[in-house]
Chimera marker file (.cmm) of the C-alpha trace (Angstrom):
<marker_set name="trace">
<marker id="1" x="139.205" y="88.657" z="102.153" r="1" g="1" b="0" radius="0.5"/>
<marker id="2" x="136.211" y="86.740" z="101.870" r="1" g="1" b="0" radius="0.5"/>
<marker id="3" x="135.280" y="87.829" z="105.633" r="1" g="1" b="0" radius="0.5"/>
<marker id="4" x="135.361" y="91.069" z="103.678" r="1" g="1" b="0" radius="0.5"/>
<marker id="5" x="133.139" y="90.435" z="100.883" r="1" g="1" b="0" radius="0.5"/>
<marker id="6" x="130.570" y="88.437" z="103.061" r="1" g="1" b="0" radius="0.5"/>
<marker id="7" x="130.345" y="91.303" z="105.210" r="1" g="1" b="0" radius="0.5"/>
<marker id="8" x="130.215" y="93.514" z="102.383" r="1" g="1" b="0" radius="0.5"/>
<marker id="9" x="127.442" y="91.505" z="101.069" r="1" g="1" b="0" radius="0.5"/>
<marker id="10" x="125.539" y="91.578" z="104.123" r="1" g="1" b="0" radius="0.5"/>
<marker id="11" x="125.500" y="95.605" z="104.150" r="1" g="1" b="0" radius="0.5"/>
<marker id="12" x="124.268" y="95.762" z="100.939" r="1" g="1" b="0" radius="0.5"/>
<marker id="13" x="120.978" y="93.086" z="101.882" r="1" g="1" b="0" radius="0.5"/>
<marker id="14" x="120.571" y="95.112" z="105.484" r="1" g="1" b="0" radius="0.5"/>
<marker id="15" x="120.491" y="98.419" z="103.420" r="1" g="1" b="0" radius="0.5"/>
<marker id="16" x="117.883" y="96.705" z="100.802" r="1" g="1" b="0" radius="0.5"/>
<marker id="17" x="115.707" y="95.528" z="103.961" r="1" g="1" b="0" radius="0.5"/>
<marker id="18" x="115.978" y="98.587" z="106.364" r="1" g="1" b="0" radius="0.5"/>
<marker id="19" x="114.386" y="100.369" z="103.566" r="1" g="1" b="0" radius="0.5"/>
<marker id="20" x="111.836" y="97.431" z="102.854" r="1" g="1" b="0" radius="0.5"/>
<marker id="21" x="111.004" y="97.446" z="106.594" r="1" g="1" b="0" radius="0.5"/>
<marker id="22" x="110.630" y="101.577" z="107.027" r="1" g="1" b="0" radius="0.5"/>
<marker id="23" x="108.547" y="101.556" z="103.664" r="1" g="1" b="0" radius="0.5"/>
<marker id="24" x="106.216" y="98.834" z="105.267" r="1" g="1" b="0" radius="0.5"/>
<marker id="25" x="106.384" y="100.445" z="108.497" r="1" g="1" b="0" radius="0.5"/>
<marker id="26" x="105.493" y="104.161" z="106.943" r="1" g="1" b="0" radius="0.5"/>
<marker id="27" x="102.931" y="102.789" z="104.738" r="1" g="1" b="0" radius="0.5"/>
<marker id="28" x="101.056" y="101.245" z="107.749" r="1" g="1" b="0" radius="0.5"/>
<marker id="29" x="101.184" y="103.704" z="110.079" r="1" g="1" b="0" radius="0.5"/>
<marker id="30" x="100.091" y="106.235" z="106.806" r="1" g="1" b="0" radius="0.5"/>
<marker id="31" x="97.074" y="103.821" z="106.301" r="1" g="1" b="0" radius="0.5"/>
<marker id="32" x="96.070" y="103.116" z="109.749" r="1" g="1" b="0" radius="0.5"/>
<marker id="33" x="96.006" y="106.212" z="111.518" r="1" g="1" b="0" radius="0.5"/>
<marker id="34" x="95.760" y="108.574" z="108.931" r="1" g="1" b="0" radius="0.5"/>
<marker id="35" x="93.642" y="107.140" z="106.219" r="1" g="1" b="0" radius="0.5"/>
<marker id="36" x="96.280" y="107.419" z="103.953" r="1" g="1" b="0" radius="0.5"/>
<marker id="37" x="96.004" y="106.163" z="100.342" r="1" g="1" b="0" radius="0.5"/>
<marker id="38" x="98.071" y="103.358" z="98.548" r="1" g="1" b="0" radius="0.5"/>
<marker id="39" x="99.121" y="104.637" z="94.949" r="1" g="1" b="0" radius="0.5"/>
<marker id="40" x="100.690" y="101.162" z="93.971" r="1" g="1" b="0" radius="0.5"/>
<marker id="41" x="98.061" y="99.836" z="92.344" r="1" g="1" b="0" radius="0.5"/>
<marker id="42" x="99.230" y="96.319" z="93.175" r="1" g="1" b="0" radius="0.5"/>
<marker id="43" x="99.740" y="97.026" z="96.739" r="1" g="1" b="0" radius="0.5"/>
<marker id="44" x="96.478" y="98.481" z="96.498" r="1" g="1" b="0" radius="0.5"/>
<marker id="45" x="94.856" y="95.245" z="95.542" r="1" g="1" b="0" radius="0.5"/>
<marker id="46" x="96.946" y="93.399" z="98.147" r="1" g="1" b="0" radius="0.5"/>
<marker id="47" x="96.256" y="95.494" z="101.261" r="1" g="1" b="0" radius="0.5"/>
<marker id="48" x="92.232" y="95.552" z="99.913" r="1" g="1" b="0" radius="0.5"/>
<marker id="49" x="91.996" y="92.060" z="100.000" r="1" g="1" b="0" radius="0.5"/>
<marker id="50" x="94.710" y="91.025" z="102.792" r="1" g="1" b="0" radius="0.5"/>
<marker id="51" x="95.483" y="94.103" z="104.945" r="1" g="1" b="0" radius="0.5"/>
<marker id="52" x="98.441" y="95.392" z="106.179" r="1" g="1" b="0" radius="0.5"/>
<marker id="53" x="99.811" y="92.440" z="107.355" r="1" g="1" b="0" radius="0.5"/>
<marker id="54" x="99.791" y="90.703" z="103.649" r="1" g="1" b="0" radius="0.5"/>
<marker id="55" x="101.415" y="94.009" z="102.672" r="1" g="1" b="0" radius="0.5"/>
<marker id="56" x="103.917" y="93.857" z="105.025" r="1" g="1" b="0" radius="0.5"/>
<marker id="57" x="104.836" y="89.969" z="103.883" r="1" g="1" b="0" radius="0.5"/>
<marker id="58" x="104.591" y="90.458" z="100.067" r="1" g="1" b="0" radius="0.5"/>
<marker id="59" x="106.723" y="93.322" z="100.812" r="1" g="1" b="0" radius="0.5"/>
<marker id="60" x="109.413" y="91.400" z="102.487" r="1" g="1" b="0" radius="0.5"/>
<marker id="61" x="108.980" y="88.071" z="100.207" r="1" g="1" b="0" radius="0.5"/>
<marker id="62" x="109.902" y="91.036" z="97.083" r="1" g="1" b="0" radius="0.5"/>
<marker id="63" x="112.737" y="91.703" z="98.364" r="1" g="1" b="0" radius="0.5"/>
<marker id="64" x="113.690" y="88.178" z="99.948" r="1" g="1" b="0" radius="0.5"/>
<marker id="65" x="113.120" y="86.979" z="96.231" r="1" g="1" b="0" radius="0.5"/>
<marker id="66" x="116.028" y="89.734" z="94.935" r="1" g="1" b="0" radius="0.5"/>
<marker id="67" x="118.211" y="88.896" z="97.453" r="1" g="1" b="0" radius="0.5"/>
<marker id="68" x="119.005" y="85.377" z="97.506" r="1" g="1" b="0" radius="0.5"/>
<marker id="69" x="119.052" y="84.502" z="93.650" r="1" g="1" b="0" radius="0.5"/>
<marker id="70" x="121.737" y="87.442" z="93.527" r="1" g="1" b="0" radius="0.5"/>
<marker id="71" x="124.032" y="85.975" z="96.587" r="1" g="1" b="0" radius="0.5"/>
<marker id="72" x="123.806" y="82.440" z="95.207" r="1" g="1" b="0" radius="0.5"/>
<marker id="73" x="125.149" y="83.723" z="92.133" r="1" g="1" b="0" radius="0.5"/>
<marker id="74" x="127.807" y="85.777" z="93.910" r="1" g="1" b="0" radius="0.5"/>
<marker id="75" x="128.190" y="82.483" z="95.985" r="1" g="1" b="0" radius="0.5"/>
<marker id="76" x="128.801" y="80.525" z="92.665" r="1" g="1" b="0" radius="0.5"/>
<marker id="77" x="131.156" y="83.030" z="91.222" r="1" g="1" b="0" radius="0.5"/>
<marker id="78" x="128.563" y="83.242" z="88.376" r="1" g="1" b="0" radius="0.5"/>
<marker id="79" x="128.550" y="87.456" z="88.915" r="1" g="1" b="0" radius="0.5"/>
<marker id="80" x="131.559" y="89.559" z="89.319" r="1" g="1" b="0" radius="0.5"/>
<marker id="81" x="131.600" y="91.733" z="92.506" r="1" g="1" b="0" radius="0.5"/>
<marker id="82" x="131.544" y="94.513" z="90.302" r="1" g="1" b="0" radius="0.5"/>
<marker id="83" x="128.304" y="93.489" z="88.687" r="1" g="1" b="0" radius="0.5"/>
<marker id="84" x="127.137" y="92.450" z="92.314" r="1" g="1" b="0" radius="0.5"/>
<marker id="85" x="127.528" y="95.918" z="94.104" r="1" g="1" b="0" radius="0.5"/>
<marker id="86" x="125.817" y="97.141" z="90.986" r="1" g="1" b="0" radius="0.5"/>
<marker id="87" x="122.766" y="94.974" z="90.901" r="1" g="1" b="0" radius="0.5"/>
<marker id="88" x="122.384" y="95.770" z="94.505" r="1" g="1" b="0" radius="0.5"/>
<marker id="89" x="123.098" y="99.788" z="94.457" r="1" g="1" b="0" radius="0.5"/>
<marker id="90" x="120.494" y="99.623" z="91.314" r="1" g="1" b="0" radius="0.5"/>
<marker id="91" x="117.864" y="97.735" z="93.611" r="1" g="1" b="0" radius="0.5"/>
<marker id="92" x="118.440" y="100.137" z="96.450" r="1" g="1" b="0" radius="0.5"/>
<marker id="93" x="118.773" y="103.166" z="94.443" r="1" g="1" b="0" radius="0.5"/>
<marker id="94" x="114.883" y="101.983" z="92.363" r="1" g="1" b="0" radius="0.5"/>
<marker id="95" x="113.311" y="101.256" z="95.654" r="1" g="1" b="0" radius="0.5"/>
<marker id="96" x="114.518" y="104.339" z="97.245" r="1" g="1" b="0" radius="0.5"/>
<marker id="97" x="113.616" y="106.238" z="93.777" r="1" g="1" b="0" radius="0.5"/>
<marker id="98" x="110.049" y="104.308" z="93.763" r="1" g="1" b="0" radius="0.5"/>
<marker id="99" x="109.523" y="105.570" z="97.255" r="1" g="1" b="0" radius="0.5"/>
<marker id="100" x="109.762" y="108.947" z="97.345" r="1" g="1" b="0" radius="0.5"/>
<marker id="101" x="108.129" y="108.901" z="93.773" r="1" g="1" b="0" radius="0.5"/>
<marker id="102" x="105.107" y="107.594" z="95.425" r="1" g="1" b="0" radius="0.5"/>
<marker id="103" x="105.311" y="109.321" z="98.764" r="1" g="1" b="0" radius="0.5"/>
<marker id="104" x="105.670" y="112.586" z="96.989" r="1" g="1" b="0" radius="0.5"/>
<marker id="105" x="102.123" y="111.922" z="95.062" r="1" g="1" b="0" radius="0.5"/>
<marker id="106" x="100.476" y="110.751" z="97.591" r="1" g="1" b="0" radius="0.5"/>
<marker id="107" x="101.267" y="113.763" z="99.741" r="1" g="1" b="0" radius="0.5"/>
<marker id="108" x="100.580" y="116.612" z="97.086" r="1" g="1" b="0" radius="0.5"/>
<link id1="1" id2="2" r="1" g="1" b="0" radius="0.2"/>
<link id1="2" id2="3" r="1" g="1" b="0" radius="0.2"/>
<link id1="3" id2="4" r="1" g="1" b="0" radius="0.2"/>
<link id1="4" id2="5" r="1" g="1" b="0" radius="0.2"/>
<link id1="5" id2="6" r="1" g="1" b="0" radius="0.2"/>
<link id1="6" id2="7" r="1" g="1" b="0" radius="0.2"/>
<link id1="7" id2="8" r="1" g="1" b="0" radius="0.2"/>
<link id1="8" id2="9" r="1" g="1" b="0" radius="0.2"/>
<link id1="9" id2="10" r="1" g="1" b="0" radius="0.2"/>
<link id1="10" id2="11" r="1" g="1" b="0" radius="0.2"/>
<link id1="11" id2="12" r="1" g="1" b="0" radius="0.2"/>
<link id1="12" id2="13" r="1" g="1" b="0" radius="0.2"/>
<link id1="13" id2="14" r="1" g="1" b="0" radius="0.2"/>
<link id1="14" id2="15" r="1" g="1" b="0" radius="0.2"/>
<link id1="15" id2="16" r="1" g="1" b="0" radius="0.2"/>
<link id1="16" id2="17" r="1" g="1" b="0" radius="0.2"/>
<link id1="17" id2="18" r="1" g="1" b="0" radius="0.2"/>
<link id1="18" id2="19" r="1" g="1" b="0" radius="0.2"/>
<link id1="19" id2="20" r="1" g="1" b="0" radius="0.2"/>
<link id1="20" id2="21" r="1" g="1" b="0" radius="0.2"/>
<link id1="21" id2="22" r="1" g="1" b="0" radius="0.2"/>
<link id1="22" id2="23" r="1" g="1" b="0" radius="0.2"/>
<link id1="23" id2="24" r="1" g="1" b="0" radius="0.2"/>
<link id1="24" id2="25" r="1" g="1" b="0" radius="0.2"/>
<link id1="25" id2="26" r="1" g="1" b="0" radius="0.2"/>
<link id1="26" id2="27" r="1" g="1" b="0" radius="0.2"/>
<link id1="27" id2="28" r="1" g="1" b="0" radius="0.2"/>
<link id1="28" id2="29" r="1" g="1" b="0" radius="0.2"/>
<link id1="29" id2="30" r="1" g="1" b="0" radius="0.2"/>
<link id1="30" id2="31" r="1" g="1" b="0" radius="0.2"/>
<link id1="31" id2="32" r="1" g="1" b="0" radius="0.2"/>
<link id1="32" id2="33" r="1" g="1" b="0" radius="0.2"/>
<link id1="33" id2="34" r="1" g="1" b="0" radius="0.2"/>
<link id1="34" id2="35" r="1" g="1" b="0" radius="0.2"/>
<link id1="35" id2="36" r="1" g="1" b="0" radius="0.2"/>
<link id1="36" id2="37" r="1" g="1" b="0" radius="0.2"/>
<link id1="37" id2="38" r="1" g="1" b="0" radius="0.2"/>
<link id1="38" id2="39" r="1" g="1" b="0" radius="0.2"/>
<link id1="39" id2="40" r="1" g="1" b="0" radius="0.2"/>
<link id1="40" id2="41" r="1" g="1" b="0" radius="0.2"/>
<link id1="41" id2="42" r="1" g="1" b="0" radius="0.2"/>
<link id1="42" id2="43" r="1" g="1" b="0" radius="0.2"/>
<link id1="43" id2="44" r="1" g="1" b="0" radius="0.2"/>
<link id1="44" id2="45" r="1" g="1" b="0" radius="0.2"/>
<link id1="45" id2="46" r="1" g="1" b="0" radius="0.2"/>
<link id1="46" id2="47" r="1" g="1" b="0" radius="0.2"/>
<link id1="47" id2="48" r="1" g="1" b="0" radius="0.2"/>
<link id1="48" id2="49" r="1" g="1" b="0" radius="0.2"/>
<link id1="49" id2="50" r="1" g="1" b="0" radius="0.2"/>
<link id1="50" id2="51" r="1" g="1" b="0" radius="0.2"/>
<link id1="51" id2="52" r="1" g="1" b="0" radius="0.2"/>
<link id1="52" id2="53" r="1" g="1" b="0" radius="0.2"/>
<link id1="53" id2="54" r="1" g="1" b="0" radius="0.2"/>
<link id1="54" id2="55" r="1" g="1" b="0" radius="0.2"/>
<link id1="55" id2="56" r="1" g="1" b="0" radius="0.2"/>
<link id1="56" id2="57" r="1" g="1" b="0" radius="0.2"/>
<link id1="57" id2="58" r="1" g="1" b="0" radius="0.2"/>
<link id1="58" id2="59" r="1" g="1" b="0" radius="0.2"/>
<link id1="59" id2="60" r="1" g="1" b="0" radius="0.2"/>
<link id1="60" id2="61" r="1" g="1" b="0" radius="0.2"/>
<link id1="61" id2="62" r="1" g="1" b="0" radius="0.2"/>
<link id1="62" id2="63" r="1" g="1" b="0" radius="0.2"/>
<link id1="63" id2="64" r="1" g="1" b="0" radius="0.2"/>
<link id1="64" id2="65" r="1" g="1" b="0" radius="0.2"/>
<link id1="65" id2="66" r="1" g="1" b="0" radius="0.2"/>
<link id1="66" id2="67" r="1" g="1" b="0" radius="0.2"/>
<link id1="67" id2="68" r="1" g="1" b="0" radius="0.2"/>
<link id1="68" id2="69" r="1" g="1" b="0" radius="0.2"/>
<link id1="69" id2="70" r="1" g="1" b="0" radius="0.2"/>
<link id1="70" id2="71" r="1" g="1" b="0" radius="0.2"/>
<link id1="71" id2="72" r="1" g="1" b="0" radius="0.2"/>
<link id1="72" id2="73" r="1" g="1" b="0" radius="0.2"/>
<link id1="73" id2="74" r="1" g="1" b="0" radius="0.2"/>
<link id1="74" id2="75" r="1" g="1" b="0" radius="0.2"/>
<link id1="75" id2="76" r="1" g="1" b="0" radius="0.2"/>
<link id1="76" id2="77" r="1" g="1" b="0" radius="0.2"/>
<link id1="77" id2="78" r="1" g="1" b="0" radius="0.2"/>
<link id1="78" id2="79" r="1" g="1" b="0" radius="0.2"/>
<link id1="79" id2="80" r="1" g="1" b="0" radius="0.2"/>
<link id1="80" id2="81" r="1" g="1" b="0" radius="0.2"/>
<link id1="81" id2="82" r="1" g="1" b="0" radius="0.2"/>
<link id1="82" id2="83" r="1" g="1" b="0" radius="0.2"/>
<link id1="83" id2="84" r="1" g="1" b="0" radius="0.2"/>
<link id1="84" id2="85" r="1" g="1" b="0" radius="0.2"/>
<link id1="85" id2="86" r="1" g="1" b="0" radius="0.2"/>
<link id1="86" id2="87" r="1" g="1" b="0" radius="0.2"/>
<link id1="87" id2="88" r="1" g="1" b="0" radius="0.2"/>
<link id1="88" id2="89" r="1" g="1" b="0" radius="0.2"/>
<link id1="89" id2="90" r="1" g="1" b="0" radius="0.2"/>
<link id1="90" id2="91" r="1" g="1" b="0" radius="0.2"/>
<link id1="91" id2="92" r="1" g="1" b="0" radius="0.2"/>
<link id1="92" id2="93" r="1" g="1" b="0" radius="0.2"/>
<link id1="93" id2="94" r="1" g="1" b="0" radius="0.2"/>
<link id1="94" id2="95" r="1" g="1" b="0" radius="0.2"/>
<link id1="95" id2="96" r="1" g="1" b="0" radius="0.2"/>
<link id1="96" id2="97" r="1" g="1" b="0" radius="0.2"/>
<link id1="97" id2="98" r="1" g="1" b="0" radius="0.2"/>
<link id1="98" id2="99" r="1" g="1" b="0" radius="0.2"/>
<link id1="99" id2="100" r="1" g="1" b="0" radius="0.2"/>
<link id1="100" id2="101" r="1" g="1" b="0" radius="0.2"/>
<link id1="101" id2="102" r="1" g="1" b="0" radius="0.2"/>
<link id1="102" id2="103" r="1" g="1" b="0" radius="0.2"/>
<link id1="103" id2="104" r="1" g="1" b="0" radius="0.2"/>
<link id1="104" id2="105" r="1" g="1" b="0" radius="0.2"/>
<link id1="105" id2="106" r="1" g="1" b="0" radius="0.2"/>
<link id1="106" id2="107" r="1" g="1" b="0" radius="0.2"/>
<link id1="107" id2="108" r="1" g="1" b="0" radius="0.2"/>
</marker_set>
């Protein structure tokens, strides 16, 4: 069972940094070769005064910082699992909603 839940667990922080990656990857490639725009104002000020590459790490330290708070807890048995899978279906679902929120403006 705990196999289970640890590979459970691990699905649910892949999913979180697939989309971290492909949002970092997108966002480059949008920037670099087509002069694309960044509508977050704070990864504006990030990629103005770091570049892509700073992007790319604050990016993944975001979502590092999510991640490992909420799997000590689950590691503790401070969280339920069902207040686990939520937490992380809420992340994934906001970052996914965030997204498209800002891809959409940016490409109106």
């Amino acid at each position: 069972m705990e196999k289970l839940l640890s590979r459970r667990a691990n699905i649910f922080a892949l999913a979180l940094f697939t989309i971290c990656i492909m949002d970092t990857i997108s966002t480059g490639i949008i920037l670099q070769l087509f002069g694309g725009r960044e509508f977050n104002p704070i990864m504006n000020f990030v990629i103005k005064h770091g570049g892509i590459g700073l992007m790319a790490a604050v990016k993944i330290l975001t979502v590092i910082m999510a991640v490992v708070p909420l799997e000590l807890a689950r590691a503790k048995n401070i969280i339920s699992e069902k207040r686990y899978k939520g937490y992380y279906l809420s992340a994934i679902l906001l970052y996914l909603g965030i997204y498209v929120c800002f891809f959409m403006v940016a490409n109106t």
